[in-house]
C-alpha positions as CSV (number, residue, x, y, z in Angstrom):
1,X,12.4,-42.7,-72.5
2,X,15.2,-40.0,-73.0
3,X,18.7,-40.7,-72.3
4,X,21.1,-37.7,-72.3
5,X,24.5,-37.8,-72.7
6,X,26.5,-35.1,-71.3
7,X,30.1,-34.4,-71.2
8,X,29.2,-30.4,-69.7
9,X,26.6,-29.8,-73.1
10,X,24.1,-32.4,-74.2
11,X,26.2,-34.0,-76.9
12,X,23.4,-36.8,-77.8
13,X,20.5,-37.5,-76.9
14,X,19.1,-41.3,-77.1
15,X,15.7,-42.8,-76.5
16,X,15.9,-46.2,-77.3
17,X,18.0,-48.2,-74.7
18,X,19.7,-50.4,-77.4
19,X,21.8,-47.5,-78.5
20,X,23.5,-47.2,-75.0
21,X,25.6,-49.2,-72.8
22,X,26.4,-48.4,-69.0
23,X,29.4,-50.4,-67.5
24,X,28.6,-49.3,-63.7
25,X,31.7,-51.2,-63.0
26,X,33.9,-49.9,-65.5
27,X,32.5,-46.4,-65.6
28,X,32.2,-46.9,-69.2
29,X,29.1,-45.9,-71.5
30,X,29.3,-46.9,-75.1
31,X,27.1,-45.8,-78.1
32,X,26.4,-47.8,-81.1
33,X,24.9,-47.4,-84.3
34,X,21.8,-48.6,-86.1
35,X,23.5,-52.0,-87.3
36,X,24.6,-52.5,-83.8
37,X,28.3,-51.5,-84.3
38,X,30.2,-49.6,-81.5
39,X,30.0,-45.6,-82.4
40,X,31.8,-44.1,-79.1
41,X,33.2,-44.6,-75.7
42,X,33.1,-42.1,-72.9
43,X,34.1,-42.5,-69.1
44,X,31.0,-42.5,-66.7
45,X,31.7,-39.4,-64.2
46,X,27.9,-39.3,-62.9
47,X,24.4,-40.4,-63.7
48,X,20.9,-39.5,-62.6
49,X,17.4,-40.6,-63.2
50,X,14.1,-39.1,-62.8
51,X,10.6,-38.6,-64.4
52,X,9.4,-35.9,-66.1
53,X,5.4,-35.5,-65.2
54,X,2.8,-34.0,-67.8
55,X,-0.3,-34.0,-65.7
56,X,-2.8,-32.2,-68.3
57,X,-1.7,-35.5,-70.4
58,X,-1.7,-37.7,-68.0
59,X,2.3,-39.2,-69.2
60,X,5.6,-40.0,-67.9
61,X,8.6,-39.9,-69.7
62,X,12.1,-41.3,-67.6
63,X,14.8,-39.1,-68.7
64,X,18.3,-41.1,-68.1
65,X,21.3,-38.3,-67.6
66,X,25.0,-39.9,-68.0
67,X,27.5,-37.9,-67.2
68,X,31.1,-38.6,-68.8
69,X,34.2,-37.2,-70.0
70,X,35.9,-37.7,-73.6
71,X,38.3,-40.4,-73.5
């Protein structure tokens, strides 16, 4: 799993799910660190979802693109 954050340029790039908070809701996505503490906050403009398909290897990775601004 891959989760991009993107605020125009990739600014991090994720791929554990622990590390990364969506608030649908709120149209909030927060980052934390290692030791769980809270390492940025962005507004959610947009996000998108999709699979990126090896077939010679026979894998799938989902690749989880949030979209936000700075706040």
């Amino acid at each position: 799993m891959k989760i991009i954050i993107k605020d125009g340029e990739p600014i991090r790039i994720y791929h554990h799910p622990v590390e990364v908070q969506v608030l649908p809701k709120d149209k909030i996505v927060r980052t934390f660190n290692e030791d769980g503490s809270l390492l940025e906050e962005f507004n959610l403009v947009d996000k998108e979802i999709r699979f990126d398909e090896d077939i010679d290897s026979n894998q799938c990775e989902i690749i989880v693109t949030l979209h936000v601004k700075k706040q």
